[in-house]
GUKEVO-578270 format. One record per residue: x, y, z of N, C-alpha, C, CB in turn. Coordinates in steps of 0.001 Angstrom, whole numbers, padded with zeros to 6 digits, always signed. Last residue first. Glycine has a CB too. Layout:
XYZXYZXYZXYZ
...
This chain:
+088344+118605+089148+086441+119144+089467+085810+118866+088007+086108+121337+089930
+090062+115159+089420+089375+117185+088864+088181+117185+089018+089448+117887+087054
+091253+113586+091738+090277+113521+091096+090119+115251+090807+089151+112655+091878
+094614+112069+091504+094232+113646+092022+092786+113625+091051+095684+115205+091510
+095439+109136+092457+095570+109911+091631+094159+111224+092210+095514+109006+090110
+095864+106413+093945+096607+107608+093864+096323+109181+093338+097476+107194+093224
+093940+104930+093064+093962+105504+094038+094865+106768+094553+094032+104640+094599
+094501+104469+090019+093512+105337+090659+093469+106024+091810+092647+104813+090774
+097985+104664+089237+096634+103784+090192+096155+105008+090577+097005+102587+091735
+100116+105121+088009+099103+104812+087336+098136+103896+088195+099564+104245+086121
+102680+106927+088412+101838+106416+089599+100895+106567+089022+101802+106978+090940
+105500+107951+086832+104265+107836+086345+103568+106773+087187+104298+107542+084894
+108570+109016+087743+107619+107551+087221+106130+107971+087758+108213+105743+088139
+110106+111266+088504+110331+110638+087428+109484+109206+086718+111556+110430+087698
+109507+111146+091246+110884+110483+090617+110572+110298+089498+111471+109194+091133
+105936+110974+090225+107062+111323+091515+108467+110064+091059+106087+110846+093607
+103254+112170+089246+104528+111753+088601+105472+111878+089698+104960+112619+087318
+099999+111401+089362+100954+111990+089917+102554+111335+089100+100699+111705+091588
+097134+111933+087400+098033+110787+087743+099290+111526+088426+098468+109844+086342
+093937+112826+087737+095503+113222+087596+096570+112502+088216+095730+114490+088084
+090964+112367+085923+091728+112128+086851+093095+112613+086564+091647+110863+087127
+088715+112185+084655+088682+113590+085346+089533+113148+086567+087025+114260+085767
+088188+110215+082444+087949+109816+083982+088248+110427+085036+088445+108843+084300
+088721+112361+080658+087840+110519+080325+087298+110419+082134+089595+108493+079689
+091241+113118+080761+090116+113777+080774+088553+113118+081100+090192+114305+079574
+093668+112537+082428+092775+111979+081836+091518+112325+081818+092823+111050+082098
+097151+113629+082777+096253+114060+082885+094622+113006+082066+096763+115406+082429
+099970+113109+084608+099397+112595+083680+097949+112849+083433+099643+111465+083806
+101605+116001+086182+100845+114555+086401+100269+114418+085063+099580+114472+087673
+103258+118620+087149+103690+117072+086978+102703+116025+087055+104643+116680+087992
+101524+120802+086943+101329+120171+088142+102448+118886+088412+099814+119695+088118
+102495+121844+084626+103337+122867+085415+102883+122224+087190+102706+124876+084950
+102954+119703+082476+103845+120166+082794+103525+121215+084357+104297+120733+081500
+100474+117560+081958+100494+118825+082991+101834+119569+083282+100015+118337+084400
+100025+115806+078977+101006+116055+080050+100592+117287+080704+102462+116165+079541
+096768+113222+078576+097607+114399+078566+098986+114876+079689+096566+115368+078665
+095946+109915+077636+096661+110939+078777+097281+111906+078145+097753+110322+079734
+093181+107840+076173+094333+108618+076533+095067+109624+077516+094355+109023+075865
+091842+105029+077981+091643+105998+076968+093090+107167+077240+089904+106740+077197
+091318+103440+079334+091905+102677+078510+092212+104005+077537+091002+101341+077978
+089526+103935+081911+089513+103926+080724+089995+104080+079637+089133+104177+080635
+091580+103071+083978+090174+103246+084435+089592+103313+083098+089845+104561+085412
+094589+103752+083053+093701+102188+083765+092223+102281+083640+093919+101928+085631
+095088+105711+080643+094800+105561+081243+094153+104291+081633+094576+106324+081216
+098273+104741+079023+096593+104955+078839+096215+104967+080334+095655+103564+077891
+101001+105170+076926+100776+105060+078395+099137+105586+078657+102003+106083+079262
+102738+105513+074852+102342+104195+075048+101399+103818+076451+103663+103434+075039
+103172+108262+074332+102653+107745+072833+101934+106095+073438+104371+107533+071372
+104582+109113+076661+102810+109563+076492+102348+108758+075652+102353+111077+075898
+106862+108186+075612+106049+107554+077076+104553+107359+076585+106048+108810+078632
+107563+109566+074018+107667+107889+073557+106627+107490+074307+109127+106919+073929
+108185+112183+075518+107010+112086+074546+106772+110272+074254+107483+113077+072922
+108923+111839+078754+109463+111623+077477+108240+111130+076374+110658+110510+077658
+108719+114627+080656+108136+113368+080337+108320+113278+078905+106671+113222+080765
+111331+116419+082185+110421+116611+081516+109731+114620+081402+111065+117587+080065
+110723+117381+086168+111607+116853+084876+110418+116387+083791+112771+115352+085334
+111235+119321+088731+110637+118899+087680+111139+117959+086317+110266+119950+087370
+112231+117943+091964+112398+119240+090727+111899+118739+089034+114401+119724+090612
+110289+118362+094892+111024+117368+093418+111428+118401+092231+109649+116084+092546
+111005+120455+098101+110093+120153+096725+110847+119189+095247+109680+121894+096098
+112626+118858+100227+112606+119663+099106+111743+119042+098459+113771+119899+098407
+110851+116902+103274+112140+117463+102462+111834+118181+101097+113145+116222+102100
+109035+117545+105009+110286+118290+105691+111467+117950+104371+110796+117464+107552
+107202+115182+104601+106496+116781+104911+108085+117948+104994+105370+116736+107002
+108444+112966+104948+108410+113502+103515+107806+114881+103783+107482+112550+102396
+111316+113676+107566+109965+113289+107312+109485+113655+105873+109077+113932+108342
+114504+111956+107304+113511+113609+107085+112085+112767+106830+114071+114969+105237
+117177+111202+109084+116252+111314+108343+115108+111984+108343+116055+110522+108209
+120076+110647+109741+119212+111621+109261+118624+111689+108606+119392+112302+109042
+120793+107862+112378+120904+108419+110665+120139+109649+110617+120167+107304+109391
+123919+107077+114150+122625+107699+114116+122381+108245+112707+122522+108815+115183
C-alpha cells in the first residue's frame, strides 16, 4: 500500500533562488517581451501582459494558461 498525499495536503515548496543566466534568456510567450523575478511570490513576472508565471520545482511554467493574471 503506497502513501500518497493529495497536492492540497503536502508542504509548502521551499523557495529557491532563479539563476540570473535564466532571466538574461527567458521572454515572455504572449509578448516576446521581458520578465522580472518575484522573489517573495516565486514567479516570473511580465509587466507587458500583466502576467505571473509560476515557478514550481525549480522550473519556470511559461504557459499562459498557467499563469497568475495581475490587477
Amino acid at each position: 500500500m503506497t502513501n500518497k498525499t493529495k497536492p492540497s495536503e503536502e508542504a509548502p515548496e521551499p523557495k529557491r533562488e532563479i539563476d540570473p543566466r535564466l532571466l538574461e534568456i527567458l521572454i515572455c510567450p504572449k509578448t516576446r517581451g521581458p520578465l522580472s523575478y518575484d522573489r517573495s511570490k516565486n514567479e516570473l513576472v511580465s509587466k507587458r501582459a500583466k502576467l505571473a508565471y509560476p515557478i514550481r520545482r525549480g522550473v519556470p511554467i511559461m504557459l499562459p494558461d498557467e499563469a497568475r493574471k495581475l490587477g
